[in-house]
N, C-alpha and C positions, 0 to 999 in steps of 0.2 A: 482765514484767521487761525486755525488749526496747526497751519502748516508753522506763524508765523510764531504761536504761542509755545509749540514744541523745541523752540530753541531759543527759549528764557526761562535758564535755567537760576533758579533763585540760590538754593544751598549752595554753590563756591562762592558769590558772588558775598555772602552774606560770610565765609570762610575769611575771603580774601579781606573783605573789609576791617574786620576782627585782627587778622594780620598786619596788615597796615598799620591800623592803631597804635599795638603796642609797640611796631619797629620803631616808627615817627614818635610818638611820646618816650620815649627811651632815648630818643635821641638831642631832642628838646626841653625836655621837662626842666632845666635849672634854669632855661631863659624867658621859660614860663612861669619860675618862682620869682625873679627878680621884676617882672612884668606884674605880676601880686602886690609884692613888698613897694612899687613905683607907685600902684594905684592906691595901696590903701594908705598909706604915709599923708598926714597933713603937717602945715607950718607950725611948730610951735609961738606963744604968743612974743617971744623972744627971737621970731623971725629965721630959726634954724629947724631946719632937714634932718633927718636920720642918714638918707641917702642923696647926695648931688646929680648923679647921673647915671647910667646901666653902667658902667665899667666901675664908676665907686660901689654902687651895689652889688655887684662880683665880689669886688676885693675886701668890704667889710664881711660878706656873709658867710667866705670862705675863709678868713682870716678867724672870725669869731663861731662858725657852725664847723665849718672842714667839710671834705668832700660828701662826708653823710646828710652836712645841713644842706648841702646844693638839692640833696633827692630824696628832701624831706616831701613827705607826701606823694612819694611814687609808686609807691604799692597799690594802694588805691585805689589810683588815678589808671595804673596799667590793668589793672585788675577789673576794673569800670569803661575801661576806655575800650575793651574788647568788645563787646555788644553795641556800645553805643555807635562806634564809627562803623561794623557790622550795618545797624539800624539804618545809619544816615546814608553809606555809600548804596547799600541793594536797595531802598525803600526808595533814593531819589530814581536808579536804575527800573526797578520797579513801575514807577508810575510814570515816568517817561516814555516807558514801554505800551503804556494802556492809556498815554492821550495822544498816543500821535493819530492826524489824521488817517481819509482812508488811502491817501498817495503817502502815508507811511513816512510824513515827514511832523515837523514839532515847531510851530509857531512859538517865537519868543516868550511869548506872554503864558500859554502850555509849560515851557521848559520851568518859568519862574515861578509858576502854580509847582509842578513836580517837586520843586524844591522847599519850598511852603509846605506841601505835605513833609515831606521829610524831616524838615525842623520840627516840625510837633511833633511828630511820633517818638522822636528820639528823644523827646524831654522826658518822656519817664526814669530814663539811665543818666541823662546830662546833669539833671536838676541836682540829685542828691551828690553825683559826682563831685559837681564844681562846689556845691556847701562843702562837704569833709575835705576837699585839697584847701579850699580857701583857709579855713579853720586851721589845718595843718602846717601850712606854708606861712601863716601869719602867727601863728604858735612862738617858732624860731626868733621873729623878731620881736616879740613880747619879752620873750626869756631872754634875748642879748638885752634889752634893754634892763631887764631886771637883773640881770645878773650879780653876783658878789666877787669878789677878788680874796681869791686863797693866798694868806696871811706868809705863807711859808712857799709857795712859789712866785705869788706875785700874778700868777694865771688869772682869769676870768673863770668863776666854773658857772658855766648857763644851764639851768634843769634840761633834764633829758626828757623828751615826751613823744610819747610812742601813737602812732596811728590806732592802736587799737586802745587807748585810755580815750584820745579824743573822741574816735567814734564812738566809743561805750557812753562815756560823758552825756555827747547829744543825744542818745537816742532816748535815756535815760531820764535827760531832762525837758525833752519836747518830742517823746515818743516819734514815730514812724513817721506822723505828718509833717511833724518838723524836719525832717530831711529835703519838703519839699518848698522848704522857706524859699522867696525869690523865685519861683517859677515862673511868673507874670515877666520878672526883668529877665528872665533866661531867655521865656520867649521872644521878650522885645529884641533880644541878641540876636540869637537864635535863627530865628524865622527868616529877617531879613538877611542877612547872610546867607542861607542856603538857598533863597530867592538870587541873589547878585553873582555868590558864586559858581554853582552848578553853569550858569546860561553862560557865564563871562568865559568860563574853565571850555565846556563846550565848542564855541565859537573860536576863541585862541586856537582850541586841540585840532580844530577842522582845516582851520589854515597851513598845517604845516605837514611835515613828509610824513607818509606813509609807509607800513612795514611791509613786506614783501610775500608773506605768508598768505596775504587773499582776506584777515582778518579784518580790514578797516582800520584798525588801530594806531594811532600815532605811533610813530619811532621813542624808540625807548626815552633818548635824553630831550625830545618835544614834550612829554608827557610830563619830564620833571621840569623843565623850565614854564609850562602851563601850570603847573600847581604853583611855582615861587611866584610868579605873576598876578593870577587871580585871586590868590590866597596873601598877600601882602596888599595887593587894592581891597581888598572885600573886607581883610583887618580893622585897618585905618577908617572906613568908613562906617563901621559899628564899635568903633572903642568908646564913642562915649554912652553907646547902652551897656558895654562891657564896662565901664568906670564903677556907673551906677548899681548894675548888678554886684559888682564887689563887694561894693559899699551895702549893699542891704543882706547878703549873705554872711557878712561878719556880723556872727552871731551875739557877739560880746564885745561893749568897750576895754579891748583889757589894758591899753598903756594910754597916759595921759595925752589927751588932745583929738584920742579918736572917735570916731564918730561914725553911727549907723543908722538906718533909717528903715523903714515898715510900706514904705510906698516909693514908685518912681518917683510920681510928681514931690512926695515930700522929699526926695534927694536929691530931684532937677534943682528944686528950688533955694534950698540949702547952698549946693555947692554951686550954685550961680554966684547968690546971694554973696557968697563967703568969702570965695575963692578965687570965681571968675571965670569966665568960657575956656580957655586955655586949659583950666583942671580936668576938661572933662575929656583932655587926647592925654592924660596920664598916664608915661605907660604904652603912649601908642608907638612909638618906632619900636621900646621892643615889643610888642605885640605883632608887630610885621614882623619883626626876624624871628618870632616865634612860630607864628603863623605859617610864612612863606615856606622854608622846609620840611615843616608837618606835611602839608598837603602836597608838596612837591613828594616827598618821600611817600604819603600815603597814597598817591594816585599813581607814583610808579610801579610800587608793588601791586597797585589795586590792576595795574592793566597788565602786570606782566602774568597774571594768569596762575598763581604758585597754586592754589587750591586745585582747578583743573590738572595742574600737573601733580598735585599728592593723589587727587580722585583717579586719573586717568581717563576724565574724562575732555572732548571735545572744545575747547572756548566758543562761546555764545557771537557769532558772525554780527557786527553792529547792520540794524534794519534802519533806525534812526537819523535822517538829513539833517 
């Protein structure tokens, strides 16, 4: 056990993760706003949309915000996103490491526990995360809706609002604990996702070439086609806890017709009620094109080892069947 324990090592793994993050959200982050703006939109009672489909949602928000409104709320999010994906990628490595049996391999139902722990741990940094980006990213379309028309251009001018008024805002108006509004729907997210992905990510990664260095490692472009894979199925199959969490993290009705809610069951029920099963994949195809890349781009970086090679130190030889 000594032998096996001396080479899992946690600090790059926990470098690399952090690294990842911000590549993959830096790279994504506008298809994750319009992925926002899809879910939290409802019908008006005159039967019209803000937005008809992800490519109109492109074109008004860049039409009416410009390229700053695409990366509305990415400060944040990159700034947040370092620890958390840090947390989630070593914490699932981590405890994958410490249930494998004593032939040093990892039963299904082990991998999908590993992954369960990881989703919790990491809601300390998700929870507040995803409230301030939501807050942010729906900001934008408050203010296009409010907006006024300058008399002498003829332009839209839509207030400007900065990531550090909203967050001052909330903190100010529901202190510390209110950052951790929706925890319960993060979870529901959350958990099972890191349950579905890690095993499915796994499994894919085992089936395909190997690198040649003696590490175990999937080949570089296996490792990103395994992330677009299991991170586009594993999307799609928690977007209606991602709907709902939305919905209960927007803190404020700010534009007519919207709507929030204090419990899951009170927003299963609501947007059953209202809307109809359909509402609750809102938002889901792009939430796979959002998805899919992230974790394709964070799991290449995460294996190509950048940390080890800023440290100088060795990569962690996979034990793990």
């Amino acid at each position: 056990m000594a032998e096996n324990q001396a080479q899992f090592t946690l600090l790059p793994k926990i470098l690399n993760g952090g690294i990842a993050g911000m590549i993959g959200v830096t790279c994504t982050f506008p298809l994750d706003l319009v992925k926002t703006r899809l879910q939290k939109q409802t019908v008006s009672a005159d039967g019209r949309k803000m937005y008809n489909s992800i490519m109109d949602a492109f074109k008004k928000i860049y039409i009416a915000e410009g390229i700053r409104g695409m990366y509305r709320g990415s400060g944040i999010l990159i700034l947040l996103v370092t620890p958390e994906k840090a947390i989630k990628l070593s914490a699932n490595d981590f405890f994958r490491f410490h249930l494998k049996d004593q032939n040093n391999k990892l039963s299904p139902m082990r991998q999908a526990l590993a992954g369960a722990f990881a989703g919790i741990i990491q809601l300390v940094i998700t929870t507040p995360m995803e409230l301030l980006k939501i807050q942010l990213q729906d900001a934008g379309r408050v203010a296009a809706m409010e907006a006024r028309i300058d008399p002498k251009t003829g332009k839209s001018l839509i207030p400007q609002i900065s990531a550090r008024q909203v967050t001052q805002k909330l903190v100010k108006e529901r202190g510390v604990a209110g950052l951790y509004k929706g925890l319960i729907a993060t979870m529901a997210r959350d958990v099972p996702f890191c349950m579905i992905y890690f095993p499915l990510f796994a499994k894919i990664d085992s089936l395909g070439p190997r690198k040649s260095d003696g590490s175990g490692d999937a080949a570089f472009y296996w490792s990103f086609l395994c992330g677009l894979i299991a991170g586009s199925f594993t999307a799609l199959v928690v977007t209606p806890c991602d709907v709902m969490k939305t919905r209960i993290q927007t803190v404020t009705k700010s534009a007519k017709g919207d709507k929030s809610y204090a419990t899951i069951t009170a927003a299963f029920r609501d947007i059953l009620e209202t809307e109809g099963t359909r509402a609750f994949f809102k938002g889901g195809a792009c939430r796979m094109i959002v998805i899919a890349p992230l974790y394709a781009i964070i799991q290449t970086v995460y294996f190509l080892g950048v940390a080890e090679k800023m440290l100088g130190i060795k990569k962690d030889i996979k034990h793990v069947k």
